[in-house]
C-alpha positions as a Markdown table, in Angstrom:
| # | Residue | x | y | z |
|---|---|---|---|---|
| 1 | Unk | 13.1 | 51.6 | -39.4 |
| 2 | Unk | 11.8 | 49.2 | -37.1 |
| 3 | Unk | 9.1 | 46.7 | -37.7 |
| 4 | Unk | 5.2 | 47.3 | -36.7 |
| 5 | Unk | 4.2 | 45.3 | -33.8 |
| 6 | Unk | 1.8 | 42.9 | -36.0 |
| 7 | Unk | 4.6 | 41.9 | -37.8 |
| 8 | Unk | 7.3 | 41.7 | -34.6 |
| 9 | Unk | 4.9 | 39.0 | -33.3 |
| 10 | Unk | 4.6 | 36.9 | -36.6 |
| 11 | Unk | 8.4 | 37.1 | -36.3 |
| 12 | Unk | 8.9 | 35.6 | -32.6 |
| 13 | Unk | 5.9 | 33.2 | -33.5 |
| 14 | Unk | 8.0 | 32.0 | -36.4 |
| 15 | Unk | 10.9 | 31.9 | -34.6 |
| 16 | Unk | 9.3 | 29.4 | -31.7 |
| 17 | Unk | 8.0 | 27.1 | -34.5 |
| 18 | Unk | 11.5 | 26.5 | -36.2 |
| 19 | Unk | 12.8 | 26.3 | -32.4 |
| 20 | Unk | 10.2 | 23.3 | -31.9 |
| 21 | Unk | 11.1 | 21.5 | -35.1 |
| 22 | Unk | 14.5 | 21.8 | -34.4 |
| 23 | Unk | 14.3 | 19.7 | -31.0 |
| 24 | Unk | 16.5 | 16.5 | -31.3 |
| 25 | Unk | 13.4 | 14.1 | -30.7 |
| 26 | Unk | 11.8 | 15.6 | -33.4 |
| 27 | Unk | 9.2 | 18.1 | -34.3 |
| 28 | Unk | 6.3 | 19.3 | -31.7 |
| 29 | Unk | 3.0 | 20.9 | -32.5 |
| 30 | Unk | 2.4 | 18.6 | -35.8 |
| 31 | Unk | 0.1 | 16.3 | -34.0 |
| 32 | Unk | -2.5 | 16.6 | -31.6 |
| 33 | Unk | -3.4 | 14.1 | -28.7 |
| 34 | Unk | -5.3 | 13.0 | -25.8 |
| 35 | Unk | -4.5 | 11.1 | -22.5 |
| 36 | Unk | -7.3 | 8.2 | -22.8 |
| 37 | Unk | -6.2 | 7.1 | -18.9 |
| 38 | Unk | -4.6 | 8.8 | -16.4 |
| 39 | Unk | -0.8 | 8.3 | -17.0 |
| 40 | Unk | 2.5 | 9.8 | -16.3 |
| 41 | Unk | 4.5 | 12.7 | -18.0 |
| 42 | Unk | 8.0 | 11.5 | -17.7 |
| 43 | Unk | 10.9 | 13.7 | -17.5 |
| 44 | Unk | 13.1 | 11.1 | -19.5 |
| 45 | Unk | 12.9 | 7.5 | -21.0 |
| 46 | Unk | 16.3 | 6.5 | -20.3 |
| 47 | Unk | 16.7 | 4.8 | -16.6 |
| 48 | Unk | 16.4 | 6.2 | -14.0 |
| 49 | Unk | 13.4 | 8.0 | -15.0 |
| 50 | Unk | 11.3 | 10.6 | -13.2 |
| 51 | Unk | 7.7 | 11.3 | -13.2 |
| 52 | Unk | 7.4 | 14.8 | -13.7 |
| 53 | Unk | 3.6 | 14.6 | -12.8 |
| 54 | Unk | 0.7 | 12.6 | -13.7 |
| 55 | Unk | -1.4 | 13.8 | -16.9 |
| 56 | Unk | -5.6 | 13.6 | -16.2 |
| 57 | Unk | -7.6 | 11.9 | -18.5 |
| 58 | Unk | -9.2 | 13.7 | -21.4 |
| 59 | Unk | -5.9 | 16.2 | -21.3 |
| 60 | Unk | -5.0 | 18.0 | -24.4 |
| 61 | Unk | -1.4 | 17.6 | -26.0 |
| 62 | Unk | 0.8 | 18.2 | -28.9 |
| 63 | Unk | 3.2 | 15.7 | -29.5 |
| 64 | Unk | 6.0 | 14.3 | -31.7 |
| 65 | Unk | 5.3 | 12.7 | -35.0 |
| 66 | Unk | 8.2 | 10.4 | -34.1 |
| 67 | Unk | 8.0 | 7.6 | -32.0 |
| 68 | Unk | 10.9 | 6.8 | -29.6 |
| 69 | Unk | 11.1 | 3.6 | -27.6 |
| 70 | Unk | 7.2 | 3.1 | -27.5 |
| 71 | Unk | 7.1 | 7.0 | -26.3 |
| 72 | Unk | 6.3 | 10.4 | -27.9 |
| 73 | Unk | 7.7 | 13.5 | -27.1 |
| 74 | Unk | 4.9 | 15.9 | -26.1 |
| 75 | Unk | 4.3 | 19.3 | -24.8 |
| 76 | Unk | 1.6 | 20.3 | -22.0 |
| 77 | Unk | -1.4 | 23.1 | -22.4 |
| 78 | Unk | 1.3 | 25.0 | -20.0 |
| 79 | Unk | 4.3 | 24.5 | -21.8 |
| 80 | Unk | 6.0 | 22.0 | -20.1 |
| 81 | Unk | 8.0 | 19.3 | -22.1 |
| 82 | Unk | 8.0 | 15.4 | -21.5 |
| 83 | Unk | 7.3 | 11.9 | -22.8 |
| 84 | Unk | 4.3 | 9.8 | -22.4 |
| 85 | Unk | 3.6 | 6.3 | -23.2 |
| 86 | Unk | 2.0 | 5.7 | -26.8 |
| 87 | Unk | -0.6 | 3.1 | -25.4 |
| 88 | Unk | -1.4 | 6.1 | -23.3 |
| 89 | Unk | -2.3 | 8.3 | -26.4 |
| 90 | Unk | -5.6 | 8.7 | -28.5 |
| 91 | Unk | -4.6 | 10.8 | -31.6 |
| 92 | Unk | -7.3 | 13.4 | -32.9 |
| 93 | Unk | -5.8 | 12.6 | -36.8 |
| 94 | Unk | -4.5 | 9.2 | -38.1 |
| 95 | Unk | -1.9 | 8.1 | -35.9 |
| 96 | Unk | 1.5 | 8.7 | -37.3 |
| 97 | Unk | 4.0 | 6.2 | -38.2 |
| 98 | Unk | 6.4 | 4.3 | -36.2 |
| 99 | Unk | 9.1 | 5.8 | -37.6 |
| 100 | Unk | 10.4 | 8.0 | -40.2 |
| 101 | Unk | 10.8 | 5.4 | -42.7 |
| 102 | Unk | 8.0 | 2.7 | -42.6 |
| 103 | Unk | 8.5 | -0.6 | -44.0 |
| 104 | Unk | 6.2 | -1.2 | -47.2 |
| 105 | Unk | 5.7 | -5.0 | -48.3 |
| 106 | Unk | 6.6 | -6.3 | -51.5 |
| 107 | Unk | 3.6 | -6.8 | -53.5 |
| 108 | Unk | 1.6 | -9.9 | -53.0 |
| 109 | Unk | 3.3 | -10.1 | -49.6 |
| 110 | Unk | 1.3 | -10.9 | -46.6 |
| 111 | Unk | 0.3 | -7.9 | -44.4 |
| 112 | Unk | 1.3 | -8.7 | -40.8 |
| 113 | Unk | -0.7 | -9.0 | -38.4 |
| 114 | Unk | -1.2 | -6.8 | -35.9 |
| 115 | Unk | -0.3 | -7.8 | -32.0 |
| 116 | Unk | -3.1 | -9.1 | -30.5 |
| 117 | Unk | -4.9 | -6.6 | -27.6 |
| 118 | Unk | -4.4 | -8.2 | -23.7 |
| 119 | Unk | -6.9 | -6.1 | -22.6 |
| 120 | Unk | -4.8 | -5.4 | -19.5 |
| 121 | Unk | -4.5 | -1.9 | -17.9 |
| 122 | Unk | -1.9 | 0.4 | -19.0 |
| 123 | Unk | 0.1 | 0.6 | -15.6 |
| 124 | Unk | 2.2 | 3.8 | -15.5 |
| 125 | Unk | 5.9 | 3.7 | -15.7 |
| 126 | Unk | 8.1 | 4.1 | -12.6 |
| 127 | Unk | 7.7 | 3.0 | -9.0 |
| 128 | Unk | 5.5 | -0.3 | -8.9 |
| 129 | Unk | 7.2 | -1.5 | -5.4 |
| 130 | Unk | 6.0 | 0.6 | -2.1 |
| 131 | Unk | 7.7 | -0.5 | 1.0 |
| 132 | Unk | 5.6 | 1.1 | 4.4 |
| 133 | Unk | 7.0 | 0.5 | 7.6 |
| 134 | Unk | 4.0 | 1.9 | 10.3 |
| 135 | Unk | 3.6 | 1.4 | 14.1 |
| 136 | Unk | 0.4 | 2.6 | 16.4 |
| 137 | Unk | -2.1 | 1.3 | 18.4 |
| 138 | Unk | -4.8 | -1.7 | 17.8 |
| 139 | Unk | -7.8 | -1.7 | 20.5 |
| 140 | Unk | -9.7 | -4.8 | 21.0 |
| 141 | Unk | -12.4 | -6.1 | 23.4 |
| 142 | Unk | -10.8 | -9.5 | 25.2 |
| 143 | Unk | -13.5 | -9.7 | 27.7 |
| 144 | Unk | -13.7 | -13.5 | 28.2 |
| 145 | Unk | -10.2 | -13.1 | 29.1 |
| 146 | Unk | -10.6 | -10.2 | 30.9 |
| 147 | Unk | -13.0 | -11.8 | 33.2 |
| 148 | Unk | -11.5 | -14.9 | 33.7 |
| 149 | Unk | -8.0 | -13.2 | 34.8 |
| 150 | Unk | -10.3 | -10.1 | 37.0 |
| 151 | Unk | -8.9 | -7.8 | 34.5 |
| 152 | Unk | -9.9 | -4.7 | 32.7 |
| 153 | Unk | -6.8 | -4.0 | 31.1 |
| 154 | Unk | -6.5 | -6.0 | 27.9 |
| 155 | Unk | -8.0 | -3.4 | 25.4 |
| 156 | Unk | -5.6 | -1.8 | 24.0 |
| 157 | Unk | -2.1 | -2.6 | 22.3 |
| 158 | Unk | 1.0 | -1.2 | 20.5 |
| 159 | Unk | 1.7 | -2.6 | 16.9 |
| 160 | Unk | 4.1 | -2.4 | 14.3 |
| 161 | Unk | 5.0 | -3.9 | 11.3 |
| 162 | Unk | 5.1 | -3.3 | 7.3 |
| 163 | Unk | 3.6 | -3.8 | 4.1 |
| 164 | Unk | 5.3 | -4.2 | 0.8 |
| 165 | Unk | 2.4 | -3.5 | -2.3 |
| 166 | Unk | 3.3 | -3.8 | -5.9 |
| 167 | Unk | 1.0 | -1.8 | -8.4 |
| 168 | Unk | -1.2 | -4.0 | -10.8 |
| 169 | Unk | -2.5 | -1.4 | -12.7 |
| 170 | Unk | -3.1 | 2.4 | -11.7 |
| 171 | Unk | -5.9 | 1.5 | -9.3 |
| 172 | Unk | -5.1 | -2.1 | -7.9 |
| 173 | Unk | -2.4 | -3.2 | -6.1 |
| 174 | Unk | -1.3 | -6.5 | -4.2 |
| 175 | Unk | -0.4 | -6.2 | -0.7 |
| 176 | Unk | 1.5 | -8.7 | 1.8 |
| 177 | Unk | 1.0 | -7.5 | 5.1 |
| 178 | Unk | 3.0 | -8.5 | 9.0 |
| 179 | Unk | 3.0 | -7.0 | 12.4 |
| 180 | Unk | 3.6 | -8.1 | 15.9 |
| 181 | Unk | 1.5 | -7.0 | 18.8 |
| 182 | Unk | 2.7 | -6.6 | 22.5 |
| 183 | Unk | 0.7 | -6.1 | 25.7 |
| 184 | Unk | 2.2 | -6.3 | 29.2 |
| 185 | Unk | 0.0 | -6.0 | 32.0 |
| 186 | Unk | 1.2 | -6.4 | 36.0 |
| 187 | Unk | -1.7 | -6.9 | 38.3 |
| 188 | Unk | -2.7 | -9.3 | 41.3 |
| 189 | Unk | -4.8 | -11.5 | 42.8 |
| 190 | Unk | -6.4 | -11.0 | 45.9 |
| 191 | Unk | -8.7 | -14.4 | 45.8 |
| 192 | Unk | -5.6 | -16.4 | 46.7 |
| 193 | Unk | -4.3 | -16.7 | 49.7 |
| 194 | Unk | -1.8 | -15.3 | 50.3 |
| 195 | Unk | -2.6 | -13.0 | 47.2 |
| 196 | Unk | -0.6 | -13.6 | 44.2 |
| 197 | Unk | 1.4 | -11.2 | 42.2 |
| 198 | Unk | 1.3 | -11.6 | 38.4 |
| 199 | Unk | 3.1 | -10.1 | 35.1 |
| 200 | Unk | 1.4 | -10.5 | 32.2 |
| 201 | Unk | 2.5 | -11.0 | 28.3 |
| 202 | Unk | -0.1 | -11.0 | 25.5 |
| 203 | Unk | 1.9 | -11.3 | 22.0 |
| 204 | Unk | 0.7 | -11.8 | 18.6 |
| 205 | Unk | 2.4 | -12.2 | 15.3 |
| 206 | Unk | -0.4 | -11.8 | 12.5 |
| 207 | Unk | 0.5 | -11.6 | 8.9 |
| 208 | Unk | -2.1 | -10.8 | 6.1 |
| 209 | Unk | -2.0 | -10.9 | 2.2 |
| 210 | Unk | -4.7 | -9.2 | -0.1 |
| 211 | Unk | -5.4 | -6.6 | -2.4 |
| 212 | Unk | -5.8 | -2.9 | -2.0 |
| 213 | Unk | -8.0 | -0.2 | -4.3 |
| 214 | Unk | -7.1 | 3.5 | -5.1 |
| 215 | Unk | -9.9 | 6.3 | -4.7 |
| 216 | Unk | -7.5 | 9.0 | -5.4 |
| 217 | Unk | -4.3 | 8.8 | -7.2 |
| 218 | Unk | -3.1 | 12.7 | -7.1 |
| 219 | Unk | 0.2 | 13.3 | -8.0 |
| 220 | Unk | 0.6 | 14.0 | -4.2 |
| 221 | Unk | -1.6 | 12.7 | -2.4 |
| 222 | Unk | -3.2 | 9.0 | -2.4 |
| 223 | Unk | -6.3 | 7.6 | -0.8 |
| 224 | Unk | -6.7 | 3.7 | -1.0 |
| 225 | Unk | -8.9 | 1.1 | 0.6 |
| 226 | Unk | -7.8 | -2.9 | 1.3 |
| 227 | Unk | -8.9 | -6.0 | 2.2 |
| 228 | Unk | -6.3 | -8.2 | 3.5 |
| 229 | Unk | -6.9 | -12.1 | 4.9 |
| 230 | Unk | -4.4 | -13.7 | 6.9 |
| 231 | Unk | -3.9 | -15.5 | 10.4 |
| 232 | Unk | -1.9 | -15.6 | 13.4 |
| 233 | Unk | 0.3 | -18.0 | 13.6 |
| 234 | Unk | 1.4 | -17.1 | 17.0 |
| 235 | Unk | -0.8 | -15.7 | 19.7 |
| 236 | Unk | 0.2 | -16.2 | 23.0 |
| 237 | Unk | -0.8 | -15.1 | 26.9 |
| 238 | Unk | 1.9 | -15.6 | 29.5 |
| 239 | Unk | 0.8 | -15.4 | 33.2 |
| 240 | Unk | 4.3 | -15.3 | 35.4 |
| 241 | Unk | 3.7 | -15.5 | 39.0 |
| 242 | Unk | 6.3 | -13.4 | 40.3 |
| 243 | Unk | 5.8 | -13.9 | 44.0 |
| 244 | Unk | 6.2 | -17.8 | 43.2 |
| 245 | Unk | 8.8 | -20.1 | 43.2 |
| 246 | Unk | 9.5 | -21.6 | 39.7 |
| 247 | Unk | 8.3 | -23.1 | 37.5 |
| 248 | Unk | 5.9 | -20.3 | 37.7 |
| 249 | Unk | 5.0 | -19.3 | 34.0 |
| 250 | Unk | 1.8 | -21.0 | 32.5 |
| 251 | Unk | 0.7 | -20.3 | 29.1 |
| 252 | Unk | -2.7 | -20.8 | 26.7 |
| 253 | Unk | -1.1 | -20.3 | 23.4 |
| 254 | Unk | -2.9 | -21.1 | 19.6 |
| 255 | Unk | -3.6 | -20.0 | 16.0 |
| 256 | Unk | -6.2 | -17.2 | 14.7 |
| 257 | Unk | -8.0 | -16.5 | 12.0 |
| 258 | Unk | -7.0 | -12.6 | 10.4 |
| 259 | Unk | -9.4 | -10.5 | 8.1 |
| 260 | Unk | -8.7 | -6.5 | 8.0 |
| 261 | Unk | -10.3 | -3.7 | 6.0 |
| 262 | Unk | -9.0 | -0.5 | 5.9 |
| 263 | Unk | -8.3 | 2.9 | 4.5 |
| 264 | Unk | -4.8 | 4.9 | 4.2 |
| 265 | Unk | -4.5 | 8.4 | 3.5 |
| 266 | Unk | -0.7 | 9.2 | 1.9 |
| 267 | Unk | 1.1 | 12.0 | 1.4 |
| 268 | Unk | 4.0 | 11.6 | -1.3 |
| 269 | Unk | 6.7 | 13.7 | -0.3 |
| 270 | Unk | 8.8 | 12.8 | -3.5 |
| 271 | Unk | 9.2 | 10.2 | -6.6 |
| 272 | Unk | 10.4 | 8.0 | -3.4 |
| 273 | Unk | 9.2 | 9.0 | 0.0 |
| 274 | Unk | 6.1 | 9.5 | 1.5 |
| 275 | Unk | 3.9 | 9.1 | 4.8 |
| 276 | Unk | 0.6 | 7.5 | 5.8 |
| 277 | Unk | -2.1 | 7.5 | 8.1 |
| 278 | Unk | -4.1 | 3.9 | 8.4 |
| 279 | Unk | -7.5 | 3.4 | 10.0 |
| 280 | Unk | -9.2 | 0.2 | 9.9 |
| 281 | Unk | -10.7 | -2.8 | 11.5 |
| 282 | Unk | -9.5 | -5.6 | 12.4 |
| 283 | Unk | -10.7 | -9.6 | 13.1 |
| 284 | Unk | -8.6 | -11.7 | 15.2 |
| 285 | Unk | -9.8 | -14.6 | 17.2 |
| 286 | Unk | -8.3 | -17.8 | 18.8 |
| 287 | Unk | -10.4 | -20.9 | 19.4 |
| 288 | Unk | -10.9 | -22.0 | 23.0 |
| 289 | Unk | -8.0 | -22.3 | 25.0 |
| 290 | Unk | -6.5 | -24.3 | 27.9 |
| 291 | Unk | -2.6 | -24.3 | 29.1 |
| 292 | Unk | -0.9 | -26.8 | 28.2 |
| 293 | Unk | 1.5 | -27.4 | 31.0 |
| 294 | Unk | 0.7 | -26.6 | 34.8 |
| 295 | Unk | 2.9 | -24.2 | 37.0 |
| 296 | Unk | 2.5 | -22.5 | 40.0 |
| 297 | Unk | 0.5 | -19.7 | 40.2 |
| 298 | Unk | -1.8 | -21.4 | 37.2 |
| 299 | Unk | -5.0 | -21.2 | 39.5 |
| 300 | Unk | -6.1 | -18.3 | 37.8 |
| 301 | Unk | -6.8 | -19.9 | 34.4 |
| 302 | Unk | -8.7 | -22.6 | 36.5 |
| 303 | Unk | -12.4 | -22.6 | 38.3 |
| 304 | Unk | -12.8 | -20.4 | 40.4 |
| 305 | Unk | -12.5 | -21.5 | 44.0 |
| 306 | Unk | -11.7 | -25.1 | 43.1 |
| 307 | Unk | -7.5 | -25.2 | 44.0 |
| 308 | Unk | -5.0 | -26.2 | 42.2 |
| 309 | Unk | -6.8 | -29.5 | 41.4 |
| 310 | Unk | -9.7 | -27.8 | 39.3 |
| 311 | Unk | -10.2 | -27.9 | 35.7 |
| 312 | Unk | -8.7 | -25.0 | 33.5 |
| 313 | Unk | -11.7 | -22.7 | 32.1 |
| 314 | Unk | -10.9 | -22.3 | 28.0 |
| 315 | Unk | -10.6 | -18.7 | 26.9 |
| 316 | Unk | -10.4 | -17.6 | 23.7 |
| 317 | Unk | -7.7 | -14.4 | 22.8 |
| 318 | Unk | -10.0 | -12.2 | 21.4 |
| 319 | Unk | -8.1 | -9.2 | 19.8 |
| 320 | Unk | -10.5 | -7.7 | 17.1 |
| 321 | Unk | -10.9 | -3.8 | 17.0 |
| 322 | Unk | -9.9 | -1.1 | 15.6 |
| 323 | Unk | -6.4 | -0.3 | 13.7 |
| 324 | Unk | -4.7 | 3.5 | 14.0 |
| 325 | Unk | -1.3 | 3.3 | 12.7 |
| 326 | Unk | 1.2 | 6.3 | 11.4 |
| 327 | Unk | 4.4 | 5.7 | 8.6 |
| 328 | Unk | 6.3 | 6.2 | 6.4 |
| 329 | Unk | 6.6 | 4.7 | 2.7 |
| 330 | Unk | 9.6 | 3.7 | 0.1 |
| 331 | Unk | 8.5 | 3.8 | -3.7 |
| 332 | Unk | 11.0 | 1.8 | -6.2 |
C-alpha cells in the first residue's frame, strides 16, 4: 500500500537531514550564521584553494558546529556547499566550540585569556598578488617645446608598462607602478640655411608607487580608484640632424616629478586571469633645460636667429595629460 504524499515528504525530508549530519566535516543545518563583511566561499581549505564566489554582507547561512582549521563548513540560501573563514562569521546563537571536545580547567586554574583583537580587516583568502601588464596611449600638452622646435607634434605618446598590487584588506591595496614612454617625430627646419633635416626621440621612464581603493569588488568584475607618486628618473629629447655630418646628436635630458590618479575597470575572467581598462591623469614635468654638450645641427635649441654662437633657450619636457591604457592581469 503505498504511503500518502504528506508522509512521502516527511520521509525524503528526513532522509536529507541524516544525509547532512552524515557529511565527514560534520553536521550542517545545527547552526545559523551571517557574513558580517564581504568574504569568500571557498571550495576547499587545503592548498590550492578556489574561491567559489564571494558571499555579500548580511548573507544568511547554516553551518557546521565544528570548526576546522579556523573554518566552518557551511551551506548557501541556494544550496551550495563551501567553507568560510570563522572571523568572517557572526552566529545568531552562542558560538559553538572549537572543537568537539573543549578543554575545561582544573579548578582554581586561571582562565586564559583571550587573544587580543588587531583591529585589522579580515582580508579574504586566495590571490593577494595581481600582476597587470597594460600598453596604450598617454596625451600631453609640451608646448614650450613644441614652440621652441616649430613643432605641433609632441602631444601624443605610446606607453607601456605594469603594475604589481598586493591586497591590504578587501578594499585597499598597495600598488608599485613602471612604464616607458616613446615618441619619434621626423620634421625639418626651413629657418636654416640650407634647411636642416631632423629625427626626433622623446623617451621617458617614470615609475610610481601608491595605493589604490576598490568601489566595486564583484565576484567578476572590479572597479578601483589610485593615487600613485613617483618620478622620472629618465626623460630625455634627442634632436639628430640627419643631413649633418657627426657629431650631430644634441640632447636636453633631466628628472621629473610623477603624481597619477586614476580609475580601472576589470573584468575577472577566472580565479587567475583577467583584463582591464585604465583612465586617468597624469603629472609629469622636467625643470628648465639646456643641452649639455653642443653638436651640429644644435641651433634649434638656441635663440632664434643668433647662429651657432647663441645661448641655448631652457625648455622644460612637459608630458602631463591624460592616461588610456588596455591589459591584462595575473592573480596569485
Amino acid at each position: 500500500m503505498p504511503l500518502p504524499r504528506r508522509h512521502r515528504l516527511r520521509l525524503a525530508a528526513f532522509l536529507c537531514s541524516l544525509t547532512l549530519l552524515c557529511l565527514p566535516d560534520a553536521a550542517l543545518a545545527v547552526r545559523k550564521a551571517r557574513v558580517r563583511a564581504a568574504t569568500p566561499l571557498l571550495r576547499r581549505i587545503e592548498a590550492p584553494q578556489e574561491v567559489l564566489r564571494n558571499l555579500a554582507a548580511g548573507t544568511a547561512l547554516q553551518t557546521s558546529d565544528q570548526m576546522k582549521s579556523g573554518y566552518y563548513k557551511v551551506l548557501t540560501p541556494d544550496g551550495t556547499l563551501g567553507y568560510v573563514s570563522a572571523g568572517a562569521l557572526a552566529f545568531e546563537a552562542a558560538r559553538p566550540p572549537a572543537g568537539p571536545n573543549p578543554v575545561v580547567p582544573p579548578q582554581g586554574a586561571a582562565t586564559p585569556k583571550s587573544p587580543a583583537k588587531t583591529g585589522r580587516s579580515h582580508v579574504p583568502s586566495g590571490p593577494r598578488f595581481a600582476l597587470r601588464l597594460f600598453g596604450g596611449f598617454v596625451t600631453y600638452s609640451a608646448q614650450e617645446l613644441n614652440t621652441q622646435l616649430g613643432l605641433e607634434d609632441f602631444k601624443s605618446a605610446l606607453g607601456a608598462g605594469a603594475e604589481i598590487a598586493y591586497s591590504l584588506s578587501p578594499t585597499l591595496a598597495a600598488v608599485i607602478r613602471g612604464e616607458y614612454l616613446s615618441r619619434a617625430i621626423l620634421a625639418s627646419d626651413p629657418s636654416q640655411t640650407p634647411a636642416v633635416d631632423y629625427e626626433f626621440r622623446l623617451n621617458a621612464l617614470p615609475l610610481a608607487a601608491g595605493v589604490e581603493y576598490s568601489l566595486m569588488n564583484d565576484p567578476d568584475f572590479q572597479l578601483r580608484t589610485g593615487l600613485l607618486l613617483g618620478a622620472s628618473p629618465a626623460t630625455k629629447l634627442s634632436a639628430i640632424a640627419t643631413t649633418l655630418p657627426a657629431p650631430n646628436e644634441t640632447a636636453i635630458s633631466g628628472k621629473a616629478l610623477q603624481a597619477i590618479i586614476k580609475a580601472d575597470l576589470g573584468w575577472k575572467i577566472s580565479s587567475s586571469l583577467g583584463l582591464f581598462a585604465q583612465l586617468g591623469f597624469r603629472y609629469l614635468k622636467t625643470a628648465q633645460l639646456v643641452p649639455a654638450a653642443g653638436a651640429t645641427g644644435d641651433q634649434i635649441f638656441r635663440v632664434a636667429g643668433g647662429g651657432s654662437t647663441a645661448p641655448y633657450v631652457p625648455v622644460a619636457i612637459d608630458l602631463s595629460g591624460m592616461i588610456a591604457t588596455l591589459g591584462a592581469s595575473i592573480h596569485f
